[in-house]
C-alpha positions in Angstrom: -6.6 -17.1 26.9 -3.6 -15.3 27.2 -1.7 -16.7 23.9 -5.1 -14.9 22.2 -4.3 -11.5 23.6 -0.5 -11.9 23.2 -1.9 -12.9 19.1 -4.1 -9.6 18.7 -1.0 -7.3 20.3 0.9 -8.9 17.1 -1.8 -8.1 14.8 -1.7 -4.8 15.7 1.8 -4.8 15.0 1.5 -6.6 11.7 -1.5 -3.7 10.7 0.6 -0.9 12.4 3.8 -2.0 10.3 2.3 -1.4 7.0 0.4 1.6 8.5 3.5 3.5 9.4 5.3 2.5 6.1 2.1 3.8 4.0 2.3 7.1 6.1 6.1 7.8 5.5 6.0 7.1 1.7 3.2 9.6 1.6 5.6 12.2 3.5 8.2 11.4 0.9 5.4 12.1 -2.4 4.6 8.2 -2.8 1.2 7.4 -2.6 2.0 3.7 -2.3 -2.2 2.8 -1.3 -3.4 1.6 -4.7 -5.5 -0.9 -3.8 -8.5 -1.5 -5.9 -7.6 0.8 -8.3 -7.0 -1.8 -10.9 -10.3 -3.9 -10.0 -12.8 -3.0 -7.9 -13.5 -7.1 -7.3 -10.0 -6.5 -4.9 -12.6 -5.3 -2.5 -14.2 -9.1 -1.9 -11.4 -9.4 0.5 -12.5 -6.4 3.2 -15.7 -9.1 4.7 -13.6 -11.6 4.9 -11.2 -9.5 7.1 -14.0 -7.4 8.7 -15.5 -11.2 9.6 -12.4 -12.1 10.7 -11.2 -9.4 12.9 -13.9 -9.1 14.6 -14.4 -12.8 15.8 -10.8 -12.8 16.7 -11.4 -9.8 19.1 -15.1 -11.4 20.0 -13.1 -14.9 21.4 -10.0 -12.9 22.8 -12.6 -10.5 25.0 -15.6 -12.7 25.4 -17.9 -10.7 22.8 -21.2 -11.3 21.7 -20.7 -14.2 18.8 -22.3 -17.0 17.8 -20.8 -20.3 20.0 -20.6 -22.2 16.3 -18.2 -19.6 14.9 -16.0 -19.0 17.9 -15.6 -22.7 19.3 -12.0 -24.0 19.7 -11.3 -27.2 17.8 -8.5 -28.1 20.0 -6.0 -26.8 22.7 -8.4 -25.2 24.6 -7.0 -25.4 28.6 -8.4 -25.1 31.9 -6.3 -22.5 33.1 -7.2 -19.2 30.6 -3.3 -18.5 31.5 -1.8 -21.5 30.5 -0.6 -21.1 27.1 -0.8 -24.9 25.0 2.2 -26.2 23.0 0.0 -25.8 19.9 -0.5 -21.7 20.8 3.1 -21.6 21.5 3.9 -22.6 17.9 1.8 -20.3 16.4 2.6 -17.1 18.4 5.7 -18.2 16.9 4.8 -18.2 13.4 2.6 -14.9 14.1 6.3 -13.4 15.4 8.5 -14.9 12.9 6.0 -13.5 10.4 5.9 -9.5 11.9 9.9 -9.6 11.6 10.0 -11.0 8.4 7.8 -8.6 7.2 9.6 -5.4 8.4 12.7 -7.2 6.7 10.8 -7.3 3.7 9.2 -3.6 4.1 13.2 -2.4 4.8 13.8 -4.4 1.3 11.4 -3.1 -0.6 12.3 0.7 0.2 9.9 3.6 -1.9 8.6 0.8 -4.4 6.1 -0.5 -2.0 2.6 -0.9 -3.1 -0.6 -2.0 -1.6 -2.1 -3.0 -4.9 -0.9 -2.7 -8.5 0.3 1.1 -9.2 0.0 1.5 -12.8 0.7 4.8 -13.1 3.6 5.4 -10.9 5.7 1.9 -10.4 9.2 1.8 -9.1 12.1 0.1 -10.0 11.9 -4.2 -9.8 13.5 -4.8 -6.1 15.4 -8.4 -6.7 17.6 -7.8 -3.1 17.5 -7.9 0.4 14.2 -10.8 1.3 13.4 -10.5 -2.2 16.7 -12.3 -3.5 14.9 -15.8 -1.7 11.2 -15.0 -2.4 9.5 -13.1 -5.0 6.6 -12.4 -2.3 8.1 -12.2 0.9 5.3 -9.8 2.4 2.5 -12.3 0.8 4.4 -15.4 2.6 4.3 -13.2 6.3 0.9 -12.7 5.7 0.4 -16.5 5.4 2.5 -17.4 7.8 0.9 -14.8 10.3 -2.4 -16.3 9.2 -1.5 -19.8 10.0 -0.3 -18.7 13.4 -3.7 -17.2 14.6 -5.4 -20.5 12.9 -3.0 -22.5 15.5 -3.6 -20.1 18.0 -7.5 -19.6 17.8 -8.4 -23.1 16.3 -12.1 -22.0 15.5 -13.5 -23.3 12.3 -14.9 -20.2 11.1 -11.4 -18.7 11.3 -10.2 -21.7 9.0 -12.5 -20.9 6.3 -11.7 -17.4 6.4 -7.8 -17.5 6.6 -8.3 -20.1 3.8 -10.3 -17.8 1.8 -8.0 -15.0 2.4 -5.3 -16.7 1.5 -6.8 -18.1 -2.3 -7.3 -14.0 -2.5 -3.9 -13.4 -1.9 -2.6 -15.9 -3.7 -4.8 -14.7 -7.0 -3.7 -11.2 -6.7 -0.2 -12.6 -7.0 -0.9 -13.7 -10.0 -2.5 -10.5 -11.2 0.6 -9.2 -10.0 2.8 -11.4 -11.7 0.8 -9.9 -15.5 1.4 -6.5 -14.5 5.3 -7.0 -13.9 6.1 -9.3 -16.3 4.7 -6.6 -18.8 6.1 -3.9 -17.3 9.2 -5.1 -16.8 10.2 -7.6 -19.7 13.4 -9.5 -19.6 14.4 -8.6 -16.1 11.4 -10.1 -15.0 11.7 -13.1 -16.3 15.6 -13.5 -15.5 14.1 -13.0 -11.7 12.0 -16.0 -12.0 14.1 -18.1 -13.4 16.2 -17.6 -9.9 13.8 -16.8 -7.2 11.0 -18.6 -6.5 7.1 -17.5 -6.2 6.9 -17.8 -2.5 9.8 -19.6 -0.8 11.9 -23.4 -1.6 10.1 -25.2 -4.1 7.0 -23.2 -4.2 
């Protein structure tokens, strides 16, 4: 289907977003790649996202994969070019999401991590995205991850955004022990005002 390829193109640009932002901290001395550093159990994630990738790829290009894992639930069309309403709204979501997280990237300037950096942490960013959520990069991801689920509709992809996301949502947490040590009273003041992930949540 075309929404499916117009889906991975924005996946690559989520990936190569984070990619590029990684490299140019590194040309500026900030090694901001810590992940599973702090536990190696950070790792249970990479089958999830290795399962993942590849049967997004396998149903965009007609790969070897089993029928099971890769059958549309719903919106699938006669026409491979006609794009459903339901694929429209999550190539939506799947956009929204790769421009709010550059937003958020622009935000968070030189104290970007991937993972908790307990040796070298920045100063607490409270501005830009991050004056409305305290995870604006962890609520892209899930809203990038409900678009593909709306786009791809196969079941095995609903298990494994929905695992993904209880992952991200428990390293938030992790997080969340890590800063509010580190950071004490100014911590604290931000949560009273800015909410976890966005409104009421």
């Amino acid at each position: 289907m075309l929404a499916e390829k117009i889906a991975l193109i924005l996946s690559l640009a989520l990936v190569g977003s984070v990619l590029i932002r990684v490299v140019l901290l590194r040309t500026k001395g900030t090694s901001a790649f810590t992940f599973g550093k702090t536990d190696k159990s950070d790792f249970a994630i990479i089958p999830f996202m290795a399962t993942l990738i590849y049967l997004l790829v396998a149903q965009t290009l007609h790969l070897p994969a089993p029928a099971l894992l890769i059958h549309r639930l719903w919106g699938t069309a006669a026409d491979p070019t006609t794009v459903t309403a339901t694929a429209i709204i999550g190539l939506a979501c799947c956009a929204l999401a790769v421009a709010g997280l550059n937003l958020s990237l622009s935000s968070f300037g030189r104290s970007f991590r991937i993972g908790i950096d307990e040796q070298h942490p920045n100063k607490l960013i409270t501005t830009g995205v991050f004056a409305y959520s305290r995870n604006p990069i962890y609520v892209c991801f899930g809203l990038f991850l409900i678009g593909l689920t709306l786009v791809f509709a196969s079941p095995v992809i609903i298990v494994a955004h929905t695992a993904i996301l209880l992952l991200m949502h428990r390293q938030v947490l992790r997080e969340e022990v890590f800063l509010s040590q580190h950071y004490g009273a100014d911590w604290t003041a931000y949560c009273g005002r800015t909410p976890r992930y966005f409104g009421p949540f």
